[in-house]
ROGU-203027 format. One record per residue: x, y, z of N, C-alpha, C, O in turn; residue in three letters. Coordinates in steps of 0.02 Angstrom, whole numbers, plus 50000, padded with zeros to 5 digits. Layout:
// ROGU-203027
XYZXYZXYZXYZAla;...
This chain:
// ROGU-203027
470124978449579470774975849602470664971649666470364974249713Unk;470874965749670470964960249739471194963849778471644967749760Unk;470934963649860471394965149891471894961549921471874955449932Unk;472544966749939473124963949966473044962150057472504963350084Unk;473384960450080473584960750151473894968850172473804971550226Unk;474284971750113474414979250130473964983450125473944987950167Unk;473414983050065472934987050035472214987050100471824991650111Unk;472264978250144471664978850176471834983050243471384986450268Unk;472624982950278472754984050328473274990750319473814990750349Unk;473064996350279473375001250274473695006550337473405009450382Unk;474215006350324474695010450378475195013650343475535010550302Unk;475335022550361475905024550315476575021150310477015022550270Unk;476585016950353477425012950378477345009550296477905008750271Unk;476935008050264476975005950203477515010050157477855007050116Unk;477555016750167478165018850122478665018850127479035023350108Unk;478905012150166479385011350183479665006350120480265006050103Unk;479225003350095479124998050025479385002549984479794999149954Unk;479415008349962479445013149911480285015949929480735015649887Unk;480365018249991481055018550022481645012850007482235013849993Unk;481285006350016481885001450017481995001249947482595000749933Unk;481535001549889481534999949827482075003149803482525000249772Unk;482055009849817482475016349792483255016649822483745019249797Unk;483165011749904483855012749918484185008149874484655009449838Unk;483865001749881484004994849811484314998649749484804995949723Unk;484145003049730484455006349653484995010149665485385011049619Unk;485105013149728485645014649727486245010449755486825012049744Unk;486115006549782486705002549792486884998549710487414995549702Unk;486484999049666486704996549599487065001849568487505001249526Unk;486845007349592487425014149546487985015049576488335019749557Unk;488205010849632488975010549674489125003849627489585001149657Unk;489015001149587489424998249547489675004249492490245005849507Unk;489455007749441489455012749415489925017949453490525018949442Unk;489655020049484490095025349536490875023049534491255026549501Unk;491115017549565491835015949599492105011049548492655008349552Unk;491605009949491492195004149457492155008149384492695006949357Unk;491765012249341491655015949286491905024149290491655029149316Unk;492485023049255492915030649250492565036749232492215038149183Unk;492715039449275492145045949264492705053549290492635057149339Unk;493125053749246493675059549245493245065049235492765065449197Unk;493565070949292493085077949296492385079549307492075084949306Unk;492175071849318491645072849372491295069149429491355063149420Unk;490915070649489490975067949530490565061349507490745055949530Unk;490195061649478489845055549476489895050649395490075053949346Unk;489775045349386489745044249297489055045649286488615044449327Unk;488965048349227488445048349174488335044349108488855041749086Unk;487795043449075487685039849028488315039148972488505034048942Unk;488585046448969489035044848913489795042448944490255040748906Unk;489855042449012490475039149050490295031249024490685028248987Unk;489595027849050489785021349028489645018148955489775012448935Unk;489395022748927489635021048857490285020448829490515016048792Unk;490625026848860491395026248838491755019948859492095016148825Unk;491585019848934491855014348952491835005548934492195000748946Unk;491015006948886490874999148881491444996048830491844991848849Unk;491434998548767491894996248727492644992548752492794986648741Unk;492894995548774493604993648778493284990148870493814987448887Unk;492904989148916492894985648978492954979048985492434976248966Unk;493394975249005493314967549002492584968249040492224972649064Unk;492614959849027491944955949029491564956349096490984957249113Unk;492104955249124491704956949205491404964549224490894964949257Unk;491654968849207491534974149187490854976049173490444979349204Unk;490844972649111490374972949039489664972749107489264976749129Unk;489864964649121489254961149159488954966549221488344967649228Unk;489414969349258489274974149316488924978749279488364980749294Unk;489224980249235488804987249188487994985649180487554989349203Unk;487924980849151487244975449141486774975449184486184977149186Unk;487284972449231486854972149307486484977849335485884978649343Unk;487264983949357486664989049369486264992149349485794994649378Unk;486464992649270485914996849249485204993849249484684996949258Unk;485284986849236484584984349277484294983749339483704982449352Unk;484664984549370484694984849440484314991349444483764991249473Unk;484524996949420484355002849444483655005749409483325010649429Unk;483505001549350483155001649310482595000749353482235005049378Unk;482544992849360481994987549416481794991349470481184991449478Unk;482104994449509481994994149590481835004349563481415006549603Unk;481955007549534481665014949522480925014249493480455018249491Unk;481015008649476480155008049442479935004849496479575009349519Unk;479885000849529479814997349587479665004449636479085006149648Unk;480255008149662479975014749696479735019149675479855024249708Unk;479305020249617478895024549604478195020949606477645023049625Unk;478385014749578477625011249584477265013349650476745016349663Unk;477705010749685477635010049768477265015749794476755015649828Unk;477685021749770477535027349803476875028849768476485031449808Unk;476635028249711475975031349688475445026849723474975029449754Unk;475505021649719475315013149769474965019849844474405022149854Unk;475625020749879475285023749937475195029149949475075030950007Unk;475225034549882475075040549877474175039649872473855043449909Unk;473835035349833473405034049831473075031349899472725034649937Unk;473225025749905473145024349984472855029850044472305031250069Unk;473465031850050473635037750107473075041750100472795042250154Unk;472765045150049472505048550018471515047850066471115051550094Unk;471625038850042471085037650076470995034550162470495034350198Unk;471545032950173471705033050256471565039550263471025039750292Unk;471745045050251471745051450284470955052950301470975056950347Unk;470235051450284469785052150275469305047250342468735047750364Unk;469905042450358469685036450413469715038250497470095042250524Unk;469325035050522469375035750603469875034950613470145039250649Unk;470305028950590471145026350623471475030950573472075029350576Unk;471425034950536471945042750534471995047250597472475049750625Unk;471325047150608471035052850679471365048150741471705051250782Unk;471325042750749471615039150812472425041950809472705045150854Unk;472685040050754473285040850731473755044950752474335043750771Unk;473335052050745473505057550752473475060450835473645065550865Unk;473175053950849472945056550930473595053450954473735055951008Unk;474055048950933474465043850972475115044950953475295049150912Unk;475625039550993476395041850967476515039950904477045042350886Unk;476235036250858476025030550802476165040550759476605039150718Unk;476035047250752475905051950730476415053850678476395057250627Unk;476975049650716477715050950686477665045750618477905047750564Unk;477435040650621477445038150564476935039350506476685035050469Unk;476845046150504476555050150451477245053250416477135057550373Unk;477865051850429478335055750411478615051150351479065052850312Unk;478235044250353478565041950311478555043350237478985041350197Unk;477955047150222477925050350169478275055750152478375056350091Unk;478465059450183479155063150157479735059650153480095060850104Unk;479885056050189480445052050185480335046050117480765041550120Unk;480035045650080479805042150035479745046349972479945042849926Unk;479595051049956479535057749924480345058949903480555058049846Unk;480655060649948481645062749967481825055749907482075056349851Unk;481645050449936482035044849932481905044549848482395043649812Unk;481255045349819481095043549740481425049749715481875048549675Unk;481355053849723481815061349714482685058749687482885058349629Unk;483015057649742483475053549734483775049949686484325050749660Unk;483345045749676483275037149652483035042349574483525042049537Unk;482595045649547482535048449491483165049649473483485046649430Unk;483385055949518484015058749475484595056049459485015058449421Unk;484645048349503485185041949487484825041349420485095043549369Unk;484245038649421484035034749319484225040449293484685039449253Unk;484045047649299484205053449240485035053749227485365054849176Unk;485165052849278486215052249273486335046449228486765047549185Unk;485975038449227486335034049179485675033049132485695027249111Unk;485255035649114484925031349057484865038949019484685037448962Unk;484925047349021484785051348985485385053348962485815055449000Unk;485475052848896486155057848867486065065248879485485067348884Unk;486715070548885486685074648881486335077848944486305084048940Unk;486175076348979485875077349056486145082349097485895087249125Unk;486925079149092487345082849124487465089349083487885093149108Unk;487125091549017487615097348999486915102649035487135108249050Unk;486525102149042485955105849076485955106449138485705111649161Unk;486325099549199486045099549264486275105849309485975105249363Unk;486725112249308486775119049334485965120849304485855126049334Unk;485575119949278484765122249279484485118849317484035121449349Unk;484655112649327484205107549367484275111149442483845114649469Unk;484745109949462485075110949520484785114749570484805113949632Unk;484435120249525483925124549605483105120749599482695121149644Unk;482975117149536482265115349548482435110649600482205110249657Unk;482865107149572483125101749642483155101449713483005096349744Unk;483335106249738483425110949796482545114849809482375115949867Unk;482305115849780481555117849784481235112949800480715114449831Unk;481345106349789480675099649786480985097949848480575096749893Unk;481885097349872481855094249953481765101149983481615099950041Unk;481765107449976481625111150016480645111250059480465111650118Unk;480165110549981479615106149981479455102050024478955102350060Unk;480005096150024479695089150067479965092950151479595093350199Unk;480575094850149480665096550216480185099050255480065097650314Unk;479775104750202479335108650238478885104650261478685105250318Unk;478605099150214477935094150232478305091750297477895092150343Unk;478875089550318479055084350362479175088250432479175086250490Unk;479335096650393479565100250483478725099950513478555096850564Unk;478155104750459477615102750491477265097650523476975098950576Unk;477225089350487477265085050539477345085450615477015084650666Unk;478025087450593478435085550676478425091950727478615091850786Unk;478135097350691477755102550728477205102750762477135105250817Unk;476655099350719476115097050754476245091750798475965092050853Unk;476735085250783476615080350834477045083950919476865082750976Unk;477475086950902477965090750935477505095150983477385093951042Unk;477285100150948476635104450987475975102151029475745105751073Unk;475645095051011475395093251018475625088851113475275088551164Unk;476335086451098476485081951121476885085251206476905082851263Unk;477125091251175477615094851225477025103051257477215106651302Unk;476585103751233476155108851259475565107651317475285111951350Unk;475485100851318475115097851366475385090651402475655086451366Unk;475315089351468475665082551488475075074251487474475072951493Unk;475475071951479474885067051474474725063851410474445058351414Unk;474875066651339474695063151287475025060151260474795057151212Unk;475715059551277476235055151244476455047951304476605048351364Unk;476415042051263476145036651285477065033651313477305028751284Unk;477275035551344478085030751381478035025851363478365023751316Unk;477615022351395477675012851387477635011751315477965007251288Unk;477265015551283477495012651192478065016551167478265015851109Unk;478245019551198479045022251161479565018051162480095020651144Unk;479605011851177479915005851187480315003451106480534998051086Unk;480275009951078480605007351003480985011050985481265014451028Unk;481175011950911481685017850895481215020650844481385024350798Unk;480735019050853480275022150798480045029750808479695032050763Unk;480175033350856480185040350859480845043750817481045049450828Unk;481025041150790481555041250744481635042650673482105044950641Unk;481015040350657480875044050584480635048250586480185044550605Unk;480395053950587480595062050566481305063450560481455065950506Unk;481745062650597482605061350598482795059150531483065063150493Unk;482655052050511482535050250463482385053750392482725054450341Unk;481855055250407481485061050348481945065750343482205067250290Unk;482065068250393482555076050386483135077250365483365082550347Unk;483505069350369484225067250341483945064550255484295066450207Unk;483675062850249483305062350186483245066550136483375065750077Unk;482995072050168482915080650125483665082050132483985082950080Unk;483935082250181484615084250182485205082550156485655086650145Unk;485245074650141485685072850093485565074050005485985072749962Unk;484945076549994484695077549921484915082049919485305083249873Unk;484755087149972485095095049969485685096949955485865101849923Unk;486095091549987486895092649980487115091249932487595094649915Unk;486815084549876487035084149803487245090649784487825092049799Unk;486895095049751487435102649723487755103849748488075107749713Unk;488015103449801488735105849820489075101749794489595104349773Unk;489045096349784489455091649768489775090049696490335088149679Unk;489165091549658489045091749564489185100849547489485102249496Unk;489045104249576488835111049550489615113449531490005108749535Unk;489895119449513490105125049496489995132649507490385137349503Unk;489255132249526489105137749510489115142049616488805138849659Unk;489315145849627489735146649707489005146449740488875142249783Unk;488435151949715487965151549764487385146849774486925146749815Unk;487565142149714487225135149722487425130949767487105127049801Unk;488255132549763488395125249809488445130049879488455127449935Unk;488465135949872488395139849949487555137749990487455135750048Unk;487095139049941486505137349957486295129350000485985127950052Unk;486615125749953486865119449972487035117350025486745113750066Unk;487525119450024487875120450106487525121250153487445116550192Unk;487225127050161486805130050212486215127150224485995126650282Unk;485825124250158485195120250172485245114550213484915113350264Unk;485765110450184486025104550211485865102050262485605096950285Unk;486235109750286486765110150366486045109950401485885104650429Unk;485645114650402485265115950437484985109250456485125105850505Unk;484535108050406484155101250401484785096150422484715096650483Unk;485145093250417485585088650440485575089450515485325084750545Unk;485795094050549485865096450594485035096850649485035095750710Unk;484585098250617483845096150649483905087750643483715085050695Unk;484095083450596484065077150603484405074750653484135071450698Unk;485015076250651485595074250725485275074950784485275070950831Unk;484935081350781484745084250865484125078950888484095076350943Unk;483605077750833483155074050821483475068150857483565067750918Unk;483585065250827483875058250832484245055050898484155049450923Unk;484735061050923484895059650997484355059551052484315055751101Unk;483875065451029483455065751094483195057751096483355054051143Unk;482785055651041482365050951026482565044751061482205041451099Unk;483225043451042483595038751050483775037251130483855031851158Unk;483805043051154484055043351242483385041451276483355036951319Unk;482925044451258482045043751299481815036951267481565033251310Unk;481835034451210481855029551191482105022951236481785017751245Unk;482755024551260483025017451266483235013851343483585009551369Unk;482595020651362482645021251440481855018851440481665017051495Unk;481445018751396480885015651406480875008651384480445004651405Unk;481475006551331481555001651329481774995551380481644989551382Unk;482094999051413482474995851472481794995351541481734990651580Unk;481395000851539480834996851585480404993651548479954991251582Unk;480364992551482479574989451478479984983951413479534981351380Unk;480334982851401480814977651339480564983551280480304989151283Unk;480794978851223480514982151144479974979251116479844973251122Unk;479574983951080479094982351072479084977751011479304980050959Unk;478864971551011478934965450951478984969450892479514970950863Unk;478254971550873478194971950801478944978250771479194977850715Unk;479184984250832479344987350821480254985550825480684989950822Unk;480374978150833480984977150860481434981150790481914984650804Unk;481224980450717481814982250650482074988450663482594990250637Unk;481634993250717481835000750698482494998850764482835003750747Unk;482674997550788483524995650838483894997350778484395000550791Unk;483804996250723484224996750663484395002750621484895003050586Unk;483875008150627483575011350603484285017050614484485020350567Unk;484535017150670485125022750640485805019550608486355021550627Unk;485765014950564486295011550513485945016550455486235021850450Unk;485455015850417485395021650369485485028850398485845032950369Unk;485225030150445485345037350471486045039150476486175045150484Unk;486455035350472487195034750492487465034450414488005037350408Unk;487235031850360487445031250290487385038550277487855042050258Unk;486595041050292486315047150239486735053150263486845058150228Unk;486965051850333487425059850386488055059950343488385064850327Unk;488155052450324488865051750298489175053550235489705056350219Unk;488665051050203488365054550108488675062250120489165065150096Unk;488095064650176487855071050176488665076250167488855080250124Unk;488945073850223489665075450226490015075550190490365080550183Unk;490045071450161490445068850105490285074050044490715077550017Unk;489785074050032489495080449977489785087549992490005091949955Unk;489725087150046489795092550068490495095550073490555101550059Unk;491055091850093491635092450090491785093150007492085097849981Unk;491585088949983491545087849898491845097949875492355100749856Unk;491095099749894490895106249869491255110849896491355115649859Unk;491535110949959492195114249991492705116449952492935121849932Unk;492835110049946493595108749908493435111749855493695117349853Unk;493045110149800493175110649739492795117549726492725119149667Unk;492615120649760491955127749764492405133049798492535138749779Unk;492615129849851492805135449923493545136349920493775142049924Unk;493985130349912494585130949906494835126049984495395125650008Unk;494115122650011494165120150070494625112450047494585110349989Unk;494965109450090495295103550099495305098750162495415101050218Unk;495195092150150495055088350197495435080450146495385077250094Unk;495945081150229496395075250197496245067450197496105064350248Unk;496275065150140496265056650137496035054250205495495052250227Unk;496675055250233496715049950300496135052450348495945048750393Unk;495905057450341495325061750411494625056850368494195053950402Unk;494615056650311493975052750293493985046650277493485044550248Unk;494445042650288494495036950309494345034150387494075029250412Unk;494645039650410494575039350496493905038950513493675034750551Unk;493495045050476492685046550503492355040850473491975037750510Unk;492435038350395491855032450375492345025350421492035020050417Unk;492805025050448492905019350495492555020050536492295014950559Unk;492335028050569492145028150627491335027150625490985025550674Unk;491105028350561490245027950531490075019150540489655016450575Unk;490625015950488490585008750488490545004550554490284998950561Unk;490865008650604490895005050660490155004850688489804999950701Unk;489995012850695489325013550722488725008350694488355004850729Unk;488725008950636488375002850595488244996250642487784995050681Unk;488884992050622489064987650647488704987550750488394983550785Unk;488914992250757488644991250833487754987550847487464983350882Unk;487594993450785486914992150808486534988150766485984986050783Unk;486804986850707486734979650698486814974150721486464969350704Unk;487264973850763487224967450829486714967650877486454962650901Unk;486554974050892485924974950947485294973850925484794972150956Unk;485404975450848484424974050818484514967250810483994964650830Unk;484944962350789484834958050759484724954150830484214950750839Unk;485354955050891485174951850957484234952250978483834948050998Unk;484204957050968483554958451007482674952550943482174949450960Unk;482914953750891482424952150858482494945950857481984942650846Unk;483194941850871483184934750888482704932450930482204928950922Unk;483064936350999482674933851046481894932751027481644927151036Unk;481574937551004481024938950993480624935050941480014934450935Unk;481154932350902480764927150854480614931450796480094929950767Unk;480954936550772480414941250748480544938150661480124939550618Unk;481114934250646481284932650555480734929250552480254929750513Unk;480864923950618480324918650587479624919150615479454913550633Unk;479164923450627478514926250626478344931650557477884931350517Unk;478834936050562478774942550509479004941950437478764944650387Unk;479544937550441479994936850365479924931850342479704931850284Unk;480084924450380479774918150360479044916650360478684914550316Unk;478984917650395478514913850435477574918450411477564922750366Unk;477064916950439476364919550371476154926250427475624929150414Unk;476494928350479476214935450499476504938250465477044936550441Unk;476184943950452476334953350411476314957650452475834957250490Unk;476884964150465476954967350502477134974250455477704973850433Unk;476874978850441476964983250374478054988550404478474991650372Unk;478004986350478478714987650514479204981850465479794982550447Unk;478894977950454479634971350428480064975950359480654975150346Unk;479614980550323480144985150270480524987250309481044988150277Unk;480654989450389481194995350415481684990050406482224992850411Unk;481804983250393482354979050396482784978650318483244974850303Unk;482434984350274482814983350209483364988850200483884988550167Unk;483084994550243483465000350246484264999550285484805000950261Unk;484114997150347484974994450376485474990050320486024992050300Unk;485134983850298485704981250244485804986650205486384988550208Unk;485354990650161485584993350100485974999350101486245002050052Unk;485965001850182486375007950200486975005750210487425009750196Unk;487174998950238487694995750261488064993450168488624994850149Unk;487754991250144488114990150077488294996350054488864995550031Unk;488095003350045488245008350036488855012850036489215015849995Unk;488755011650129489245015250163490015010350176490525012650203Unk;489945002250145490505000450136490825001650080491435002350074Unk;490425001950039490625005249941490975010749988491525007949996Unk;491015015750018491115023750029491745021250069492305023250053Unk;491635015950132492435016250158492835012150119493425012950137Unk;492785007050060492995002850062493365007649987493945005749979Unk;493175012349940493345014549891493615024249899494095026449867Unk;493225028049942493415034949972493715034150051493815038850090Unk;493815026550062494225027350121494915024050104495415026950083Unk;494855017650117495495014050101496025012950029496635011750031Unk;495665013649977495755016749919496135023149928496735023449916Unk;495785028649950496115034449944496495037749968496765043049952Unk;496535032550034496825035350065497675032250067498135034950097Unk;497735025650023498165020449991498415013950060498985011550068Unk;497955012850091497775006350123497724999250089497814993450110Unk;497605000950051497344996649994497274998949919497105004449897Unk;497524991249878497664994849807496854994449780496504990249808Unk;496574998249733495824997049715495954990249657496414990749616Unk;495494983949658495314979549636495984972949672496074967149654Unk;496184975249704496594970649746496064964349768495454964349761Unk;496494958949797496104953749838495864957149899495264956749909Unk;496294960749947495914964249993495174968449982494694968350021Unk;495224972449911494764975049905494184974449895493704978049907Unk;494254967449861493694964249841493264960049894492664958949895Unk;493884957249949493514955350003493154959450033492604956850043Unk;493204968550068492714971450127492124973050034491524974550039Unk;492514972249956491594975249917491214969349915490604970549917Unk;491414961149911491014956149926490344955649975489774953949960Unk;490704958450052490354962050100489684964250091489134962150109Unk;489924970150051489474975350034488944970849981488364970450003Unk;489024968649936488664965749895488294959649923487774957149900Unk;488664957549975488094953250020487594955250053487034952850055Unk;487844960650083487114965250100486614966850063486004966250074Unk;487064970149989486364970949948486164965449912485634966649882Unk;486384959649902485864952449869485544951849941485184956849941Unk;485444948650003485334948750039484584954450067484154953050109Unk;484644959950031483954965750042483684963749982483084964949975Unk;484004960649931483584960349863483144956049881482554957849883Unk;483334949549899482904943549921482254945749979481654944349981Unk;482684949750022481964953150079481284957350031480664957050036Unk;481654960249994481154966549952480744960849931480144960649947Unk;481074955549890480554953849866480114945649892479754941749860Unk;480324945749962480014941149987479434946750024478834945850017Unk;479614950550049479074957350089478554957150035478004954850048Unk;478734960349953478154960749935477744955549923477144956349930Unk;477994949849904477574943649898477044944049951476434944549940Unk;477384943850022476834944250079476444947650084475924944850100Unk;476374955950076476154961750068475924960950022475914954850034Unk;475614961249957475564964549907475304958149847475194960049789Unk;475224951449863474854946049835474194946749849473954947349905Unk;473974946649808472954948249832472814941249851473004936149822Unk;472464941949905472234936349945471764930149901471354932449861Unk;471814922849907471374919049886471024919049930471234920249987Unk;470324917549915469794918249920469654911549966469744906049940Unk;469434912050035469194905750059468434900950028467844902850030Unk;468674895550006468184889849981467474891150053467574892450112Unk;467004890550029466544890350061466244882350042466144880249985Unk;466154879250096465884871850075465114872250067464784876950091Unk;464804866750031464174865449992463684863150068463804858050099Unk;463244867150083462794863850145462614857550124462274853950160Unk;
């Protein structure tokens, strides 16, 4: 096999390629989700859009088309990915710059493999919901293996952040300030909202009380280590930013809590799901309209701040346009595709439901346009990243003495 520019200059930040792929497929099953009738249950399944194809006008028809290729492409795309750097990783781990790795703040981005793991997890059980019939009459079996594989990755990701944690807080001196100049202490946070929003699915789908009780509780926990995560990071973070600027290559992660801010939001959302319909719990229209206004906003904030900062910095046109490779330029697929997401969520479980807006109105279609600009917009990144990444190098001409 030729090598790539990713394959010669291996770094786990690579599974971040495998992450964006998978978030890509799900923003194609929020077509499915909010426009394909799916009475008595939370999500559609294969035989929802079958029913629905027949009698769906055309536009319809075409969305139907779309995502299911959509979700098709980019799940094969994140599994490729992930075996891509399961292999990889495999043999980094064996290298001096693993051992450097492990010596430095760089330690945290060993987490991206759980967070990559969560994410194909995910992104599977979206393809098993629209391409397997009958799926759904089994998934109360699925439901605890499910809960076993993120209980699994969590464990890989708490250890991580135990060792870097132990390592980092038991002696003074080994954790480097002047490179904390990013938000990149941020993924384990990441990772942990990752396991945690997979977790919360059964509460959300289930029936069965101590599944979605289990649910609940796993969630919470892990959700709740991500939050705590994430503030510290973010506060020590942005006080080193302010003496020493941001660090170039690391400017995409400024962005980095727009997905963290989607997956808390998911998480919730599931979670209330399973309340209501499990517990007898209730949470009105208007309170979850209020909170994903209040998610969307957060978004929005710090999307002005990453994008300000990476201007300055030049960073599209060195990293995205332009012929440097930075294996950090994937953290820039995850903000759009969380942001297309989490507008599907306010723009259809907020304003929709809450009757702000009629669903398929001109209003409505203007904030899902939005959303769908975001995700054409990450489609074009995914696949301009891998071009750069992942083209095996030509070979320099050697001239005739």
């Amino acid at each position: 096999m030729k090598p790539t520019p990713a394959s010669e200059s291996y770094v786990p930040l690579y599974f971040l390629a495998s992450v964006g792929s998978g978030g890509l497929a799900v923003t194609f099953f929020m077509y499915l989700m909010f426009w394909v009738p799916h009475p008595g249950r939370p999500v559609p399944i294969f035989e929802d859009i079958a029913a629905a194809w027949p009698t769906a006008s055309l536009p319809l028809q075409g969305a139907i088309v779309v995502a299911m290729a959509g979700i098709a492409l980019f799940v094969f795309l994140n599994i490729k990915s992930l075996l891509w750097n399961l292999t990889q990783y495999t043999a980094f781990k064996k290298t001096d710059r693993y051992r450097k790795l492990r010596a430095s703040n760089a330690e945290t981005t060993l987490l991206a493999m759980p967070l990559a793991l969560a994410m194909s997890v995910n992104a599977l059980f979206i393809a098993g919901l629209v391409f397997v019939p009958g799926l759904w009459s089994i998934v109360e079996y699925l439901f605890p293996f499910a809960m076993i594989a993120f209980a699994v990755i969590a464990y890989i990701a708490l250890g991580t952040i135990a060792d870097f944690l132990g390592r980092v807080l038991s002696k003074g001196g080994v954790f480097d300030v002047t490179a904390h100049n990013s938000f990149a202490q941020l993924l384990p946070s990441f990772a942990l909202a990752m396991s945690a929003v997979g977790f919360a699915a059964p509460a959300a789908m289930s029936h069965t009380p101590w599944i979605v009780g289990v649910s609940l509780v796993g969630s919470t926990l892990l959700g709740t280590a991500a939050l705590i995560y994430a503030l510290l990071a973010i506060v020590t973070a942005f006080n080193s930013m302010l003496h020493y600027g941001t660090a170039e290559e690391a400017g995409p992660t400024l962005m980095i809590i727009i997905p963290l801010v989607t997956i808390l939001s998911i998480m919730w959302m599931r979670q209330d799901h399973g309340l209501e319909t499990t517990f007898a719990g209730h949470n009105a229209a208007a309170d979850t309209l209020m909170f994903l206004a209040q998610m969307v906003s957060i978004q929005f904030v710090f999307l002005g701040l990453g994008l300000t900062v990476l201007k300055r910095q030049g960073y599209f046109k060195d990293f995205v346009l332009g012929s440097k490779t930075s294996p950090g330029s994937y953290a820039l697929v995850c903000p759009g595709v969380a942001l297309s997401v989490l507008l599907q969520f306010f723009v259809n479980k907020g304003l929709v439901a809450a009757g702000v807006i009629e669903k398929f109105s001109t209003t409505y279609w203007a904030v899902t346009i939005l959303a769908i600009a975001f995700q054409l917009a990450m489609v074009a990144l995914v696949l301009r990243l891998n071009g750069q990444h992942f083209t095996p190098r030509h070979p320099t001409a050697v001239p005739a003495e």
